[in-house]
C-alpha positions as CSV (number, residue, x, y, z in Angstrom):
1,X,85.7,14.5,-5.9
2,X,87.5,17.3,-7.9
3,X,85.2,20.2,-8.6
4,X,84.6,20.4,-12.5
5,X,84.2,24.2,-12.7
6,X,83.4,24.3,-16.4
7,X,79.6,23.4,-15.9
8,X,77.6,25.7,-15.7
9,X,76.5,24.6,-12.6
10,X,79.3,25.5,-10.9
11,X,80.1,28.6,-12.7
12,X,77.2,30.7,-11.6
13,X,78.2,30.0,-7.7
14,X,81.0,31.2,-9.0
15,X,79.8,34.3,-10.5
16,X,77.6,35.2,-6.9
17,X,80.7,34.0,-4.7
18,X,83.0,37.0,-6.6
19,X,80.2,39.2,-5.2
20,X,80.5,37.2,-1.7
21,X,84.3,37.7,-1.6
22,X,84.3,41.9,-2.6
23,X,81.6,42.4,0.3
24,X,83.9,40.5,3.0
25,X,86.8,42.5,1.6
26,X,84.8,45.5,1.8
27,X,83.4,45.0,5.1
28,X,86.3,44.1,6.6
29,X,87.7,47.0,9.3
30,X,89.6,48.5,9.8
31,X,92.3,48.4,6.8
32,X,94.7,51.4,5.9
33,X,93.6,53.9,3.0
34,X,90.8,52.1,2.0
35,X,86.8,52.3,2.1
36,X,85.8,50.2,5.0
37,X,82.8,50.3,7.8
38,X,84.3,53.0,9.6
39,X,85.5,55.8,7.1
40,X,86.6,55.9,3.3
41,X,90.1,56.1,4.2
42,X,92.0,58.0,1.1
43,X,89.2,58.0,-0.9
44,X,87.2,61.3,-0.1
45,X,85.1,60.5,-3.5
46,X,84.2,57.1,-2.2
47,X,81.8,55.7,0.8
48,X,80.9,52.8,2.1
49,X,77.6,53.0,0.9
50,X,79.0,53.9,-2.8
51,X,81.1,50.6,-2.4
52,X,78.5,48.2,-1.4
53,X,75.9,49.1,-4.2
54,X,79.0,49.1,-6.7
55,X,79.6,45.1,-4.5
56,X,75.8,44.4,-6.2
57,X,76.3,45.5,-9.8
58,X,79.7,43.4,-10.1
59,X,77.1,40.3,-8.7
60,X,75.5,41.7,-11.8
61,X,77.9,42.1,-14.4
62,X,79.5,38.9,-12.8
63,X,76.0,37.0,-14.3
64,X,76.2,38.7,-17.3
65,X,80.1,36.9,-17.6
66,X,79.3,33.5,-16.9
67,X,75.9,33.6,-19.3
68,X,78.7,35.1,-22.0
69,X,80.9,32.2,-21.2
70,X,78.4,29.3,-21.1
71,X,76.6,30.7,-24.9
72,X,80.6,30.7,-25.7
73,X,80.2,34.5,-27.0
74,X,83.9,35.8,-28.1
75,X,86.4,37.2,-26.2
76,X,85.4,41.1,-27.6
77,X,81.6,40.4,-26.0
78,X,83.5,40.3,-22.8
79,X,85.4,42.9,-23.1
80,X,82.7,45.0,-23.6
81,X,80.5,43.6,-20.9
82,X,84.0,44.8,-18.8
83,X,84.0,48.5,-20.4
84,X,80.4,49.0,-19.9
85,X,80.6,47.2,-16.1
86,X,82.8,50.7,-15.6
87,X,80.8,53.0,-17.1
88,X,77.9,51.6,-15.2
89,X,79.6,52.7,-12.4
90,X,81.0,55.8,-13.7
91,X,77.7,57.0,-13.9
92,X,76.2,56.3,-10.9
93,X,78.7,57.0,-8.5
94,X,80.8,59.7,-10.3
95,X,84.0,57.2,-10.0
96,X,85.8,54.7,-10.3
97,X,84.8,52.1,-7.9
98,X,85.7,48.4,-8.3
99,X,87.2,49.0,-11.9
100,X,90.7,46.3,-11.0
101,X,87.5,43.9,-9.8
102,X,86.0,43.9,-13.2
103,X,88.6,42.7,-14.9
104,X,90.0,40.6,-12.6
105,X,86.7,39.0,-11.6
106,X,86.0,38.4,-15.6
107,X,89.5,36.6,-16.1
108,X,88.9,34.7,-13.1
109,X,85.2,33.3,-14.5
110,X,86.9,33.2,-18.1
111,X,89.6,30.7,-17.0
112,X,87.2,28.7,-14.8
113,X,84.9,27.9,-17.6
114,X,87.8,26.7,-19.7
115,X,90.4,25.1,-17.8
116,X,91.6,21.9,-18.4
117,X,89.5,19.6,-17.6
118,X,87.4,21.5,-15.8
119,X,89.5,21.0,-12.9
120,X,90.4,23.8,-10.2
121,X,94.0,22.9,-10.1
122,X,94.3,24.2,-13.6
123,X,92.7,27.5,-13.7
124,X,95.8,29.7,-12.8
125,X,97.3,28.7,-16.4
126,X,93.7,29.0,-18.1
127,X,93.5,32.5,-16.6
128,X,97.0,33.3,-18.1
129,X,95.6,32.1,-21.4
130,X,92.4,33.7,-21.4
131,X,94.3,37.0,-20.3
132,X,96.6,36.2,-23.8
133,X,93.6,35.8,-25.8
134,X,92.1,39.4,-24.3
135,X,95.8,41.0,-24.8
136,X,96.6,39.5,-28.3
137,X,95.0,42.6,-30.1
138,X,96.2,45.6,-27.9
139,X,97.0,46.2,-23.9
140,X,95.0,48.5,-22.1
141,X,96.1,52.3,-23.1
142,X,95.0,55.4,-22.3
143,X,94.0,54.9,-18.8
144,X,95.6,56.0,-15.5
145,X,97.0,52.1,-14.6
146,X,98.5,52.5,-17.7
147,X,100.5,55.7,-17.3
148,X,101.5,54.2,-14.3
149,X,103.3,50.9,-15.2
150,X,104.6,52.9,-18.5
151,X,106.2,55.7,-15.8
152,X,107.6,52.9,-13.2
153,X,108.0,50.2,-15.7
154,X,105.9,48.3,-13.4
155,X,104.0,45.0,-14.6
156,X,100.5,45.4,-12.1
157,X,97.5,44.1,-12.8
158,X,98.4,43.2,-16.7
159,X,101.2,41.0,-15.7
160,X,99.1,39.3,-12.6
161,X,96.4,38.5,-14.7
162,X,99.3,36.8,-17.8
163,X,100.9,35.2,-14.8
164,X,97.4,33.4,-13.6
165,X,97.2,35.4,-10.9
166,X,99.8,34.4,-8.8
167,X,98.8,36.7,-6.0
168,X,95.3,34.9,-5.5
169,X,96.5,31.2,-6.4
170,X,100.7,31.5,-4.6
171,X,99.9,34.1,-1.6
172,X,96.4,34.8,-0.7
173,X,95.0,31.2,-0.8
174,X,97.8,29.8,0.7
175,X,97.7,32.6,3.5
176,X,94.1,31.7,4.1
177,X,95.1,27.9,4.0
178,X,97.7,28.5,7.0
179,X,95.4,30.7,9.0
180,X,93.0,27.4,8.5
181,X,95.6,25.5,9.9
182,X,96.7,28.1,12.6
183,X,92.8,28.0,14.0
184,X,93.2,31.6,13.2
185,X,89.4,33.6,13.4
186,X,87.7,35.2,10.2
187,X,89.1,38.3,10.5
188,X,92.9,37.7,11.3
189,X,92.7,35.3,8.6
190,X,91.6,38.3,6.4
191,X,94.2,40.2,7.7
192,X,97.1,38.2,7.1
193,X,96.1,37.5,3.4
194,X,96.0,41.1,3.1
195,X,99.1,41.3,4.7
196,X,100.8,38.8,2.4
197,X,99.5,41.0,-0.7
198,X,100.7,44.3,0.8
199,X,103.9,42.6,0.8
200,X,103.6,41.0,-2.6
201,X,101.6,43.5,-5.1
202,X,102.7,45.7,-6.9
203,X,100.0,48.2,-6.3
204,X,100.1,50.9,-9.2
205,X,98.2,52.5,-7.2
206,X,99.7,53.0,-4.5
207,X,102.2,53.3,-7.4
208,X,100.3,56.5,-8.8
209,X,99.5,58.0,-5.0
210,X,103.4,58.2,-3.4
211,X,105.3,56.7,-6.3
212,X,108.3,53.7,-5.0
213,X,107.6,55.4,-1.7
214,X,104.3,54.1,-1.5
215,X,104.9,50.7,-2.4
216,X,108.0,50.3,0.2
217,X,105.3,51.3,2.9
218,X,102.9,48.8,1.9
219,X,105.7,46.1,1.7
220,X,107.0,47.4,5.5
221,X,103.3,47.6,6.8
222,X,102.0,44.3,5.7
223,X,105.4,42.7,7.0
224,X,104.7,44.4,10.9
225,X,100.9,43.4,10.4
226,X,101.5,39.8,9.9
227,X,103.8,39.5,12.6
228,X,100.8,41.0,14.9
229,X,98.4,37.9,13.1
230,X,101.1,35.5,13.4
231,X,101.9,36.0,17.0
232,X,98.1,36.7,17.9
233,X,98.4,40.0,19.0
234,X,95.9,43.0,18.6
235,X,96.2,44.5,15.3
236,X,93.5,47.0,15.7
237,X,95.2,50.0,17.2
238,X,98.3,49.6,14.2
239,X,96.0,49.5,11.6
240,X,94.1,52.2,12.5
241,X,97.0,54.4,12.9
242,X,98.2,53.3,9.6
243,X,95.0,54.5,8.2
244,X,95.4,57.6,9.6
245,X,98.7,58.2,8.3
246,X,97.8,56.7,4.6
247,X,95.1,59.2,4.5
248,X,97.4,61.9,5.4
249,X,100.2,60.5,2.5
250,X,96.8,60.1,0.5
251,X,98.2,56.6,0.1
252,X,96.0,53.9,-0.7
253,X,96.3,49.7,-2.0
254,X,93.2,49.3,-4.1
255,X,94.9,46.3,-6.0
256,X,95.3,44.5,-2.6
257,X,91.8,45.0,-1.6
258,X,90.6,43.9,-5.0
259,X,92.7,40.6,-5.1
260,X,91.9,40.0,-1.5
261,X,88.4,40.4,-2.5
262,X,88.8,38.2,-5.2
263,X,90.6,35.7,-3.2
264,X,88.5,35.5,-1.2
265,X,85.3,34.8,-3.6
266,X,87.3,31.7,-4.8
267,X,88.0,30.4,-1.3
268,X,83.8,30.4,-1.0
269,X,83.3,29.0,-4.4
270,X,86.2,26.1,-3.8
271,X,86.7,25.4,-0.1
272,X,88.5,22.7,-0.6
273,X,91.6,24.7,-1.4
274,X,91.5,26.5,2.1
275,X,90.1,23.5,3.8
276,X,86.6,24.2,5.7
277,X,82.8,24.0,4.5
278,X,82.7,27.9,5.1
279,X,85.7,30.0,5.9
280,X,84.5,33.3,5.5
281,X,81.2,35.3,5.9
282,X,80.5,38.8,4.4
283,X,78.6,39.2,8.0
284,X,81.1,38.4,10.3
285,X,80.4,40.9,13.1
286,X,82.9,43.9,13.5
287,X,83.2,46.0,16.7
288,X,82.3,49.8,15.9
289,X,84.6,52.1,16.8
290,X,85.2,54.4,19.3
């Protein structure tokens, strides 16, 4: 039976399995340039610690979303649910932590709630319509992301999010899908939906960090990495090297890890679409290094 995501009932999984998804992403290792269990790869400001308290405020503000949704509060409630979300975490940690999550985790439990229906097969164009409805006044201005696509005429997360998210629905889910398929375990099928989106984001910022540089790295690395998943092979010892050398470049892919994060909190709220009960665990055991 399809899943009729616009009750409430199944919205507030939704809003907890966001959460679910950001802490797999998180505690996923190791993964080039970005916080993980082992270091905080090019983000000397951040640790893991930082990142998995910011994890439980998005469960949070997630809440906060979906009660905002079911009362059917406008689209400017939301919004500023989203801005103070961010300086929640401004405050607390100093930084920006999960700030692409936010708002990508909002859209997501926007379109949800209203798609067609209430049918999961239709949420990709109710995103792009509730992402519309948030742009029709003014497009984010005035922050970094913003600089960034105006400098490389680069689309990022405000074209993903008027597309539907294309890199959740067309190359993370069906990554995880195949990996089902494959009889892949947890963690390579983690790591070659990240290594789809390395190949398929366009990452302002790594944008902002190495400029077209940066990007062409991410597209070569992710290609090399899910050859290694593909063909089974240990991807350990390249991804480790890779962080070293991002962290050198001071290169890092904070969109991937927040739509693989993302991605993945849909696959726990809608299994069906990757096909088992329970793909995915936020404590799926990692080997410590060294």
């Amino acid at each position: 039976m399809p899943i009729d995501c616009s009750k409430p009932a199944f919205t507030r999984p939704l809003a907890d399995a966001l959460a679910d998804g950001l802490a797999v992403e998180l505690d996923l290792t190791p993964k080039p340039g970005l916080v993980d269990r082992w270091d905080s790869g090019s983000h000397p400001d951040l640790s893991y610690d930082s990142m998995r308290c910011s994890v439980e405020l998005l469960r949070t503000y997630f809440q906060d979303c979906q009660r905002a949704l079911v009362a059917a509060e406008p689209v400017e409630a939301l919004r500023a649910l989203g801005v103070r979300a961010e300086q929640r975490m401004l405050r607390l940690f100093g930084t920006n932590t999960h700030r692409g999550a936010i708002f990508l985790g909002g859209l997501l439990l926007a379109g949800a709630h209203t798609a067609e229906g209430g049918q999961v097969d239709k949420v990709p164009a109710a995103v792009s319509a509730a992402a519309a409805r948030l742009f029709a006044t003014r497009l984010p201005a005035g922050t970094v992301g913003a600089q960034v696509r105006a400098r490389y005429q680069a689309g990022g997360i405000v074209d993903e999010a008027l597309q539907g998210l294309p890199s959740v629905f067309q190359v993370a889910l069906p990554a995880l899908r195949e990996s089902v398929r494959m009889g892949l375990e947890p963690r390579s099928m983690l790591y070659l939906a990240m290594a789809r989106l390395m190949r398929a984001v366009e990452d302002t910022t790594a944008l902002r960090r190495c400029g077209p540089e940066g990007l062409r790295i991410l597209r070569a690395d992710g290609l090399l990495l899910e050859s290694l998943v593909l063909d089974r092979e240990d991807c350990e010892c390249f991804l480790t090297a890779s962080n070293d050398r991002y962290r050198g470049l001071r290169l890092t892919m904070g969109g991937v890890a927040d739509l693989l994060g993302i991605s993945v909190g849909w696959s726990l709220f809608a299994p069906g679409q990757v096909g088992v009960a329970a793909p995915l665990s936020a404590s799926e055991p990692i080997a410590e290094s060294g």
